[in-house]
C-alpha positions in Angstrom: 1.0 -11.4 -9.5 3.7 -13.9 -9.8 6.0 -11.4 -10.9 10.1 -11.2 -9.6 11.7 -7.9 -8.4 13.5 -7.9 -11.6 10.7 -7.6 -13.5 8.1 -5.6 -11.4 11.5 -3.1 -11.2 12.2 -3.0 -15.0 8.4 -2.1 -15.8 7.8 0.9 -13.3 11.0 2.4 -12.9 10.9 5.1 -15.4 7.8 5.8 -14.0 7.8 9.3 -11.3 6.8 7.2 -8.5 9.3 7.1 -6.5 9.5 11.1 -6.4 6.2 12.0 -4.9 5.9 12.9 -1.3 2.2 11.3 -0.6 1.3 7.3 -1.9 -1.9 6.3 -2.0 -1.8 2.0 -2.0 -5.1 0.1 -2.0 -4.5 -3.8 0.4 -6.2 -6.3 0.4 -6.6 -8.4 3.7 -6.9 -11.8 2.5 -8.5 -13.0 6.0 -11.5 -10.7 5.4 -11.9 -10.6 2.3 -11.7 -6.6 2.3 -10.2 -3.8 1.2 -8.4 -1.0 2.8 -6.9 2.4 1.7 -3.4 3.0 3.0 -1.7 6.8 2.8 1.6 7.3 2.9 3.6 10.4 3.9 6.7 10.0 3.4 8.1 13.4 4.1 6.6 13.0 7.7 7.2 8.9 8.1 3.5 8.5 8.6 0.9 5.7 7.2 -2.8 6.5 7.7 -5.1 3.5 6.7 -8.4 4.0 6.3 -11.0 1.2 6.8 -14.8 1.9 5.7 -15.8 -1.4 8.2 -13.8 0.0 11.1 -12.4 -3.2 11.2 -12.1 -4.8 14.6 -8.5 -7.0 13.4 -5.5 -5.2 13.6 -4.2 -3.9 10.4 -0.4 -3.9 11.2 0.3 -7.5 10.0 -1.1 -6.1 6.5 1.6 -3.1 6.1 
């Protein structure tokens, strides 16, 4: 989406978001054409991504 900070803040923020502990974000790597499932713990500071191709290409450019 081609939308600006501004805006893609003024249409979640009243959402509860920003309070839970675990995020679950879906990415898209362009270069593969594929989708994989990050999980975010934030209490712990930990990212778990989970790839169903087992994806030879680092993932760290994608986060």
């Amino acid at each position: 989406y081609q939308a600006s900070d501004s805006e893609l803040w003024r249409s979640t923020h009243h959402h509860k978001f920003w309070e839970k502990d675990v995020w679950i974000i879906p990415i898209h790597r362009q270069t593969e054409r594929h989708w994989v499932l990050a999980v975010l713990y934030l209490q712990h500071s930990e990212v778990h991504v989970f790839d169903s191709l087992a994806g030879n290409a680092l993932w760290n450019e994608d986060i």
